[in-house]
N, C-alpha and C positions, 0 to 999 in steps of 0.2 A: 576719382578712382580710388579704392581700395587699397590700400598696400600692404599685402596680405604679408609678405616674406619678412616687411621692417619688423612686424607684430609679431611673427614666428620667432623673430631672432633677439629681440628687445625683449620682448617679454613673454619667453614660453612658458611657465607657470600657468602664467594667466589664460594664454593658450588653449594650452590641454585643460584647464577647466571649462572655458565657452563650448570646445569639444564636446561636451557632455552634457549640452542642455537643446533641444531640440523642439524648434516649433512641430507642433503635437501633428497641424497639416502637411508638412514637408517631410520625408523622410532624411533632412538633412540637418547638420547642427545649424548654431545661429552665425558662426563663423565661417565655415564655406559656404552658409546661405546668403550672405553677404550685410549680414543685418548691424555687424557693427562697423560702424563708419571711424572712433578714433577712440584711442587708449591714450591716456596721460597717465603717468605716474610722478604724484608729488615729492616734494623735499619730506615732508613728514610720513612719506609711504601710502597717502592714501594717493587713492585711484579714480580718476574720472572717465569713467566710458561715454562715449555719446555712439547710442544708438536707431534703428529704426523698426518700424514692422514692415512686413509684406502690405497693410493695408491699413487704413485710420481705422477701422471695424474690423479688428482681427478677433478673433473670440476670445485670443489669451492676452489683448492687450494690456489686461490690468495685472500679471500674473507672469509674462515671461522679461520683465525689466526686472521684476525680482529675483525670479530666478538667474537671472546674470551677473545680479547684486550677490547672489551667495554663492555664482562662484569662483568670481572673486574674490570674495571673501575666501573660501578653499583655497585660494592660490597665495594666500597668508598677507591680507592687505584688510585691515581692521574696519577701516573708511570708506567706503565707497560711494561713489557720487555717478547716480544715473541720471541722463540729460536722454530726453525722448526730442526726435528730429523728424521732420517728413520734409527736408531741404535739405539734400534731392529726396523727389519720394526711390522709393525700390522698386528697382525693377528686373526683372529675371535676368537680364543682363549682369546683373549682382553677383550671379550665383558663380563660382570659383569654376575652374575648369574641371577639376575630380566630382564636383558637386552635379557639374553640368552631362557629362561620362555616368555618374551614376544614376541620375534623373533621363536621360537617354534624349538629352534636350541636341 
């Protein structure tokens, strides 16, 4: 499970940037879409996200690990290290309850 509130509170910067990056099919960020699984924040500052897609064939799979890579980086962490997971895969039970409210799931 997720835990979305640690993440809110540990590391809002970082936060409100995942905020802002949006799988292109979902109208939902990748944050309350449930896409990132865990944040580390190094002694040296950099940042390791491990994340996932909605699907091993997602059309932007090559394209939105970066986009999380930068914004990250926007959340002023020089370093960032993306690890791509599908253990567990995702699944729409993922999706946050604002997310799931706004999707009308």
């Amino acid at each position: 499970m997720i835990d979305r509130k640690h993440f809110e509170t540990t590391f809002p910067n970082i936060v409100h940037e995942l905020r802002s990056v949006y799988d292109p099919e979902i109208p939902i960020d990748v944050f309350e879409l449930g896409l990132i699984y865990d944040i580390v924040l190094q002694e040296d500052n950099s940042v390791d996200v491990t994340m996932t897609l909605t699907a091993p064939n997602c059309p932007v799979a090559g394209e939105l690990p970066q986009w999380i890579q930068e914004a990250v980086e926007k959340a002023g962490h020089d370093k960032v290290r993306i690890e791509l997971t599908f253990d567990p895969p995702w699944t729409p039970e993922m999706v946050s309850d604002d997310g799931r409210l706004y999707l009308g799931m």
